[in-house]
C-alpha positions as CSV (number, residue, x, y, z in Angstrom):
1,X,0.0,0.0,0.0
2,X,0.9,4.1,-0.2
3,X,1.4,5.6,2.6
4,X,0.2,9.3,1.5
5,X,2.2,12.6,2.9
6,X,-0.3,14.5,4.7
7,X,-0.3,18.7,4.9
8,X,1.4,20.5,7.7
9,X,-2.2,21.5,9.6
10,X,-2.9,17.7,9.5
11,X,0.8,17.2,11.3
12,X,0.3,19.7,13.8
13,X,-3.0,17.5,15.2
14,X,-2.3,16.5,18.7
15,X,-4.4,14.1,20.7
16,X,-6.1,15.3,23.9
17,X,-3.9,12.8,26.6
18,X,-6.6,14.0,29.5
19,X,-9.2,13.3,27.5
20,X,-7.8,9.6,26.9
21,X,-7.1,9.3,30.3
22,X,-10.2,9.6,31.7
23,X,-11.9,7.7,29.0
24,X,-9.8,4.7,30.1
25,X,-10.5,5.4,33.6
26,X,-14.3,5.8,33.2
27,X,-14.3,2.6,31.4
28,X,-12.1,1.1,34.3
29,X,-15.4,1.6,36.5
30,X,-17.5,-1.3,34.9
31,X,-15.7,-4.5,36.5
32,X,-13.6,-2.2,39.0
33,X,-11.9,-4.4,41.6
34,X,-10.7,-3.7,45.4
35,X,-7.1,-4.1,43.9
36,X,-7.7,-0.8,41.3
37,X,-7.5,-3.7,38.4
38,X,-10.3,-4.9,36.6
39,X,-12.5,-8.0,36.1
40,X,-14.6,-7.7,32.7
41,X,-14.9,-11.1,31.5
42,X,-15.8,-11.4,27.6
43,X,-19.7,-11.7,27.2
44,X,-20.6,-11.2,31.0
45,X,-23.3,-8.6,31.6
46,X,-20.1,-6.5,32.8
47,X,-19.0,-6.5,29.3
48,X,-21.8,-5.7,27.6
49,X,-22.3,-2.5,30.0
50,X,-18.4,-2.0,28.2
51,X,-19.3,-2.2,25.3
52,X,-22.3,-0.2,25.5
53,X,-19.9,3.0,26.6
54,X,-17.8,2.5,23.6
55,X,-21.0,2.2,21.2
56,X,-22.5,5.4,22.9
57,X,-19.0,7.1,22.7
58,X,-18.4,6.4,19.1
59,X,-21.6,7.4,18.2
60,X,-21.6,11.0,19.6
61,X,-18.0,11.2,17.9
62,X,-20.2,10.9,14.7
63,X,-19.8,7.4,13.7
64,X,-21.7,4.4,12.5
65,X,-22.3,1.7,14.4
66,X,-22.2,-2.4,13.3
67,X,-21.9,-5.6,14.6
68,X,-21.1,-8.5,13.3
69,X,-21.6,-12.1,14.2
70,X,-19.1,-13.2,16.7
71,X,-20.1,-9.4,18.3
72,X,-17.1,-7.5,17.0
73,X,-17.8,-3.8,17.5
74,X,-17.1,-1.4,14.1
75,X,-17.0,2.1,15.1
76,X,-16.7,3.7,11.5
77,X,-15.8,7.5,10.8
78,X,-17.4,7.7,6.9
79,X,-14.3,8.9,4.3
80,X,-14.5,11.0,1.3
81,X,-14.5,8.1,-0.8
82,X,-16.4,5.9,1.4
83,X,-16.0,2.5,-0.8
84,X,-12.2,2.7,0.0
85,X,-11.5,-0.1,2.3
86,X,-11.1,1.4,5.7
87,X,-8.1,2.2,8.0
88,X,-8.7,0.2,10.9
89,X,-7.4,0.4,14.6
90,X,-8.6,-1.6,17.4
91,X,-7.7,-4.4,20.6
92,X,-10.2,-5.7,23.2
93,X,-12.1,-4.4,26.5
94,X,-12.3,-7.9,27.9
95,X,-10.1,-8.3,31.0
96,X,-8.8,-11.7,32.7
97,X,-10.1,-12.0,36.3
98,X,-7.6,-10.2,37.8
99,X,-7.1,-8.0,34.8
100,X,-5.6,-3.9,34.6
101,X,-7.1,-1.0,33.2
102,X,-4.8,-0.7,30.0
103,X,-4.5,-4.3,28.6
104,X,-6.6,-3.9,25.6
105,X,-8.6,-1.1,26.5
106,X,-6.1,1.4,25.6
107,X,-5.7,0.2,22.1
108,X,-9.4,0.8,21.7
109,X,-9.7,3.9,23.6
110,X,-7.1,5.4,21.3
111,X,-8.8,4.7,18.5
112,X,-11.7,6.6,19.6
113,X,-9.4,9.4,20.5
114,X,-8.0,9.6,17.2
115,X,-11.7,9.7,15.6
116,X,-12.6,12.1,18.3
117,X,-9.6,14.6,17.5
118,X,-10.5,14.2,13.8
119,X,-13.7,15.3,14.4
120,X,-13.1,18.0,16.6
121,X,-10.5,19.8,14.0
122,X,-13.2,19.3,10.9
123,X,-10.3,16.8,9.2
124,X,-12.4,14.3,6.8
125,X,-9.7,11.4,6.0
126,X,-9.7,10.1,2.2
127,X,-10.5,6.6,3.2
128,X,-12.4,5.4,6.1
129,X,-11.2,4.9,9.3
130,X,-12.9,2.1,11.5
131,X,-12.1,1.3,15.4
132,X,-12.3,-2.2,16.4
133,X,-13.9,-4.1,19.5
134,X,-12.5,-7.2,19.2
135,X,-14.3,-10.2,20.7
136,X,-13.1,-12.4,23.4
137,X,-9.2,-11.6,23.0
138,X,-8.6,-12.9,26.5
139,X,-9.6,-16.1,26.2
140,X,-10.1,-16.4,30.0
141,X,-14.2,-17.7,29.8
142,X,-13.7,-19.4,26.1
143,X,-11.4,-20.7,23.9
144,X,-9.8,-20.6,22.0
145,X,-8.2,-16.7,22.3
146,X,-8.2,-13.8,20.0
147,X,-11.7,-15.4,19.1
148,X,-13.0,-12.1,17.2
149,X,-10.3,-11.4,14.9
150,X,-9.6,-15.2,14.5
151,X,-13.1,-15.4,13.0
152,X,-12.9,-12.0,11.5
153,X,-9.4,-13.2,9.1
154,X,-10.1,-17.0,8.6
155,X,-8.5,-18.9,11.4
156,X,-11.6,-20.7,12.1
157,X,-14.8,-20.9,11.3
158,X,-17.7,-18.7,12.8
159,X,-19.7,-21.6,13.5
160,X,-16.7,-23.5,15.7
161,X,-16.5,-20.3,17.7
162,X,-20.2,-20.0,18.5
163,X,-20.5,-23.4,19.6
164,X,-17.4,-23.1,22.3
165,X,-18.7,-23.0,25.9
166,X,-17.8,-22.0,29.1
167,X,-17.3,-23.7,32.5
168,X,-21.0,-23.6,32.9
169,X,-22.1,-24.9,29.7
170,X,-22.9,-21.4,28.0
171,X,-22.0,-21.3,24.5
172,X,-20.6,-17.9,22.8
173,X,-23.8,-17.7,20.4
174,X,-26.3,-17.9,23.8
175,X,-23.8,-15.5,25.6
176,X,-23.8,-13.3,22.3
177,X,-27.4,-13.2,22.6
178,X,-27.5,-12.6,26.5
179,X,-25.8,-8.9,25.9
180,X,-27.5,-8.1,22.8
181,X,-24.6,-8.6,20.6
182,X,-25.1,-11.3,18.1
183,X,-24.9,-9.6,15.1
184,X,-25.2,-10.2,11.4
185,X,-23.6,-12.3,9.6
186,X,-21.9,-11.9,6.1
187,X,-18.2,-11.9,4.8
188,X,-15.6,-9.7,6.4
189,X,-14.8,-6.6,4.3
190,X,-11.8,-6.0,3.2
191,X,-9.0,-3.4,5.5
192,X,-6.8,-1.5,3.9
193,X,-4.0,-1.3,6.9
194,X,-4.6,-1.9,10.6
195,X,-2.7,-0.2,13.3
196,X,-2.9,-1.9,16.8
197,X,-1.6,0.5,20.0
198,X,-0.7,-1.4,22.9
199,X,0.9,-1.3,26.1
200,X,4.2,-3.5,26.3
201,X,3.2,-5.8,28.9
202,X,7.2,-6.8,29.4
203,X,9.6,-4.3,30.8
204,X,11.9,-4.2,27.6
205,X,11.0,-0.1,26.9
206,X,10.8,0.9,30.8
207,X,14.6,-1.0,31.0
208,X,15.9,1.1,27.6
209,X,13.8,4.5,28.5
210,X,11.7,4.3,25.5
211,X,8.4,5.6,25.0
212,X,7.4,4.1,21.7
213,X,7.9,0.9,20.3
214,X,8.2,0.1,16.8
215,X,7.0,-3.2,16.7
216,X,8.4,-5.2,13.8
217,X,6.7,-8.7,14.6
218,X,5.3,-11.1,16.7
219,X,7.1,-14.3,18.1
220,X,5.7,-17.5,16.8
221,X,4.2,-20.1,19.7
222,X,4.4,-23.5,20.0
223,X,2.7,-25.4,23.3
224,X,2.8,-28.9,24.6
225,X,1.7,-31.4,26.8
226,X,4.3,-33.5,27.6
227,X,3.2,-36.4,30.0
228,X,5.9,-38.6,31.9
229,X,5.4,-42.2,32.6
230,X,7.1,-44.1,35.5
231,X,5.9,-46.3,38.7
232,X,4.4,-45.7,41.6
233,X,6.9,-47.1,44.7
234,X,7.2,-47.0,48.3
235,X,9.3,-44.0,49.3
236,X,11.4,-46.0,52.2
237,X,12.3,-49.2,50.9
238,X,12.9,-48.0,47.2
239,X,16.3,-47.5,46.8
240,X,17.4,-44.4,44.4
241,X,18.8,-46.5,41.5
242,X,15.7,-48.1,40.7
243,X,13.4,-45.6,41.3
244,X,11.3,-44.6,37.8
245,X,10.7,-41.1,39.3
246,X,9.0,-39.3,36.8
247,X,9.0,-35.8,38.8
248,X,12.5,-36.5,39.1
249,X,12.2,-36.6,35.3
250,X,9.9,-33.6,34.4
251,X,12.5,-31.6,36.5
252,X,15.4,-32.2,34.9
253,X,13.2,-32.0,31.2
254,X,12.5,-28.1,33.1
255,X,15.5,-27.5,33.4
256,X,16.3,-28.6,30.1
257,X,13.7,-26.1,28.2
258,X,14.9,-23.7,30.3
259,X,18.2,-24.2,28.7
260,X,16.5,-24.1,24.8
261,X,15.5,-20.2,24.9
262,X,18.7,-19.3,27.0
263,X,21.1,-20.2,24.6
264,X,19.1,-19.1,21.8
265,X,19.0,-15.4,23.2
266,X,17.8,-12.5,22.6
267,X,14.0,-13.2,21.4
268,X,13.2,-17.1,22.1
269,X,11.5,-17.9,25.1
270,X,10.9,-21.1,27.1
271,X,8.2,-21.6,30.2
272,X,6.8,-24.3,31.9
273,X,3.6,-22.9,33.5
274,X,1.6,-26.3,35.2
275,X,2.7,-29.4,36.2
276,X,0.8,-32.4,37.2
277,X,2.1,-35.2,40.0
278,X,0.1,-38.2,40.4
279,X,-0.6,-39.7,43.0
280,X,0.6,-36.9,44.4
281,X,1.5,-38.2,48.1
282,X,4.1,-37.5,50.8
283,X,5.4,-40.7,50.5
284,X,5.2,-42.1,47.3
285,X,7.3,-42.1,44.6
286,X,5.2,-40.0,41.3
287,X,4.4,-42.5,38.5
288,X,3.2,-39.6,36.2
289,X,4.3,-36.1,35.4
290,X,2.3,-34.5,33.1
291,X,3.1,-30.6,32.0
292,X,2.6,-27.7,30.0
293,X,6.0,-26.2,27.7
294,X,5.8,-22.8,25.7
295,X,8.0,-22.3,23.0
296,X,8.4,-19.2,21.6
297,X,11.0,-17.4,18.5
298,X,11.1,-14.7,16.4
299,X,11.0,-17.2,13.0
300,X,10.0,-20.5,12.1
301,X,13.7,-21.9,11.4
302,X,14.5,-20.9,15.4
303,X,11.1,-22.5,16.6
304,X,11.8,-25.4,14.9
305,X,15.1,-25.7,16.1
306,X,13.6,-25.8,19.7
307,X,11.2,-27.7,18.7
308,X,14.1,-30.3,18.0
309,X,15.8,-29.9,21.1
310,X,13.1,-30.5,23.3
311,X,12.1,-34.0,21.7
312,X,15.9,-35.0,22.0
313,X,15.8,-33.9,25.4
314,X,13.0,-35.4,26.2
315,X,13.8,-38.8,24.4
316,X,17.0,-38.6,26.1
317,X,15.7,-37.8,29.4
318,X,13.1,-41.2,28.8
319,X,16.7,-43.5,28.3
320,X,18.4,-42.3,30.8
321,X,15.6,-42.8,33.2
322,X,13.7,-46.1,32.1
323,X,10.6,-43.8,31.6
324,X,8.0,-43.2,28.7
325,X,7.5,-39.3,27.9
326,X,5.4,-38.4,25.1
327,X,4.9,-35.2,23.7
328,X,1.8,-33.3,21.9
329,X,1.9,-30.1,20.1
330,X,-1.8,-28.5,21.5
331,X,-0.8,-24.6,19.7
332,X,1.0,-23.5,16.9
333,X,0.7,-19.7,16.0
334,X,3.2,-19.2,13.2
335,X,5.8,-15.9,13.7
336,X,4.5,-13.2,11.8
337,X,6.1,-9.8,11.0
338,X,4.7,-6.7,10.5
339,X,4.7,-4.7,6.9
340,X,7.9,-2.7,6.8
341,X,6.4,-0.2,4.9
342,X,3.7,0.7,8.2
343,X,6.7,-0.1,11.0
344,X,9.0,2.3,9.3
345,X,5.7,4.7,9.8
346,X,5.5,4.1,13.2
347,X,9.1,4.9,13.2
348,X,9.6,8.0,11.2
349,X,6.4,9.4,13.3
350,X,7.6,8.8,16.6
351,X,11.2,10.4,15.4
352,X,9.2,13.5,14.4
353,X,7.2,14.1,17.2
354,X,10.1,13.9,19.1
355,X,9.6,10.5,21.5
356,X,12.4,8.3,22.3
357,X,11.6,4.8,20.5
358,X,12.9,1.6,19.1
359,X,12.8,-1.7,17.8
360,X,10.9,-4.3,19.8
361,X,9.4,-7.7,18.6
362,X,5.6,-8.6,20.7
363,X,6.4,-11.6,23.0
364,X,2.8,-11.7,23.7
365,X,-0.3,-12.6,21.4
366,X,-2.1,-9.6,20.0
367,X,-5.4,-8.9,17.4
368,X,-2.7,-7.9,15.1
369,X,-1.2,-11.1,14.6
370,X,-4.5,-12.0,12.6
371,X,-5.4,-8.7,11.2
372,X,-1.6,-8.8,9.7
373,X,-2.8,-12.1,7.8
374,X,-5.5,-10.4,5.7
375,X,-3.8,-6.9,5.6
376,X,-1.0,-4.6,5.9
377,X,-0.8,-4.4,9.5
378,X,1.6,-2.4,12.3
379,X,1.4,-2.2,16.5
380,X,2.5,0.6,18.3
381,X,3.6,-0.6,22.1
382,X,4.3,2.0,24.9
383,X,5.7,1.4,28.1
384,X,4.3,-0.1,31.4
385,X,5.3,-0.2,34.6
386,X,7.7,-2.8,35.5
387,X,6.2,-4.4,32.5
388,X,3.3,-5.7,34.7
389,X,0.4,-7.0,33.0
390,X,-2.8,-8.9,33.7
391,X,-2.6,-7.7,37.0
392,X,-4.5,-5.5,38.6
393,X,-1.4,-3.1,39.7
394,X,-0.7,-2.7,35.8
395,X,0.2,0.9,34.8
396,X,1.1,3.4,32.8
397,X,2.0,6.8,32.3
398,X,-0.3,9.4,30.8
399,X,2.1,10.9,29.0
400,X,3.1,7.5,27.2
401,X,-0.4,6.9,26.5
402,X,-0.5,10.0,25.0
403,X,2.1,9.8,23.1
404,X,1.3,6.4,21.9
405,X,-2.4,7.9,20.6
406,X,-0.3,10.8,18.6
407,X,1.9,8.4,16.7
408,X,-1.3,6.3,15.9
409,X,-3.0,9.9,15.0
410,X,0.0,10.4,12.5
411,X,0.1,7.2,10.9
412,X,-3.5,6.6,10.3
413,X,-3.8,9.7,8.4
414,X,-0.6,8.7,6.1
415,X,-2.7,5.4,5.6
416,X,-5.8,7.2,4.9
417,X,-5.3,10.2,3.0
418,X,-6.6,13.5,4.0
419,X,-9.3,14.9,2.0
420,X,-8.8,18.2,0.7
């Protein structure tokens, strides 16, 4: 895609930061917790009252209203040439239990600053811009995550999604229905670039004393279930050689992925997040491990190469002991940069207004990821503090936020065009 100049009034447009503040504060009310974080779980009454606040904001902003049928909100601010495919922005407002005030929200609150700033200064972009309320990002009452965009770009079918349920037996469609949001279904028309602002959630900018990151793509995933198989034994009269300890086992095979991202520094990462002991007693030895890996790199060559390692560690690890382990890959979300064209946008924006920025890659799963499938695509991160994040102590600093929303501001309207 062009990316078009726009004229020095258009440049000189500054986002209101108070105004965005208190937008994301008032917003922080529905779902507050004790903590000062947030519980708004996706398609709870909570986040229907959310979502209702966004509707009623983006409509006295001037813009349309629709829905579709996995409930993603489209905020749309009409262009000169309104069958131009529209410059998008966008995240979530649904929280994990102990969620913050920023994680998501800020992405969409942003977006409505930018169309609330247009609006304000009489600017009418070329093409359409759109903001985003993306369904069930969270993941924390259905699966699978990132349910809205995933439906919205192809990952999986509408139908699959409506037919998940929750702990209780809900299914998405009921829930949809439940909070008036089951909208209409129909293809997904086409973007024409899609800008995602974000706080960090790692402490990567805070550490470097950045305010803006260019993000240039997202680390690709791979999870596992890995379950070890030994035998049960009496903890006394066992002796240590012929024990088939398969804790024993899991925590060397820690160890071990630990290891895989370590040397394979500085963007692969390695966790293991459960683990499993059965029978889980004082005094016997476990017969079975069973736990969770998450393998993460910057490009499918490196994830593959830890993919590798861990089945020869593992297989080794099985000899070695006398033990069965077997592996299954449960997730695989492929890497996926970002255009160049809209990161070196991001870039040359936040080097003319004047904020300290750099090159980061997104540890984290974001909206983006899918959106960058189906069209050019770019994030915008900005710092957090200590790089907390779904927690209800996550924070950030106004003026970051702000100066997050002025880059988006700047590079929506090189995306857009600027009517004369």
């Amino acid at each position: 895609m062009s990316l078009q100049s726009i004229s020095p009034s258009a440049a000189a447009l500054r986002t209101d930061g108070a105004r965005l503040w208190q937008s994301l504060m008032d917003l922080a009310r529905i779902g507050a917790t004790l903590k000062g974080g947030v519980c708004r779980i996706a398609l709870t009454d909570l986040d229907g009252q959310g979502r209702d606040l966004f509707v009623r904001w983006a409509q006295e902003a001037g813009c349309s209203i629709r829905v579709d049928a996995i409930g993603n909100i489209f905020a749309r601010r009409a262009g000169a040439d309104d069958s131009l495919p529209p410059v998008m922005t966008g995240s979530h407002i649904d929280t994990q239990p102990t969620g913050g005030k920023f994680d998501g929200n800020y992405g969409v609150l942003a977006g409505l600053e930018v169309l609330r700033t247009l609006d304000a200064a009489g600017v009418r972009t070329r093409a359409p811009l759109e903001v985003a309320v993306w369904t069930n990002e969270e993941g924390s009452r259905f699966v699978p995550v990132m349910m809205g965009s995933g439906v919205f770009c192809g990952a999986f079918t509408l139908e699959h999604a409506l037919d998940q349920r929750d702990a209780q037996g809900v299914s998405v469609g009921e829930a949809l229905a439940q909070i008036g949001y089951a909208g209409a279904a129909g293809p997904a028309p086409a973007v024409g670039a899609y800008f995602e602002a974000h706080i960090e959630q790692g402490p990567v900018l805070e550490n470097h004393g950045r305010v803006i990151g260019v993000v240039t793509a997202a680390l690709g995933q791979r999870w596992y279930d890995v379950s070890v198989q030994g035998m049960e034994a009496h903890a006394g009269p066992t002796p240590m050689e012929l024990r088939r300890d398969a804790l024993l086992a899991a925590s060397e095979l820690v160890l071990e992925i630990n290891r895989i991202a370590t040397e394979r520094r500085p963007h692969a990462r390695s966790t293991v997040g459960t683990i499993e002991v059965f029978p889980n007693s004082r005094n016997v030895i476990p017969g079975r491990a069973r736990f969770s890996v998450d393998l993460r790199a910057p490009d499918d060559a490196q994830l593959l190469d830890m993919d590798a390692a861990l089945r020869t560690a593992c297989a080794r690890v099985a000899a070695e002991r006398g033990l069965q382990i077997d592996i299954e890959q449960v997730v695989y979300f492929p890497p996926q940069p970002f255009m160049p064209q809209l990161t070196e946008a991001v870039r040359a924006n936040a080097e003319d207004l004047g904020y300290s920025h750099m090159d980061v890659v997104s540890g984290a799963g974001h909206d983006a990821v899918y959106l960058a499938r189906v069209a050019p695509a770019a994030m915008i991160f900005v710092p957090c503090a200590d790089g907390i994040s779904h927690n209800e102590v996550e924070s950030a600093e106004p003026a970051h936020l702000e100066a997050g929303c002025n880059v988006l501001l700047r590079a929506m309207l090189a995306a857009a065009g600027v009517a004369p």
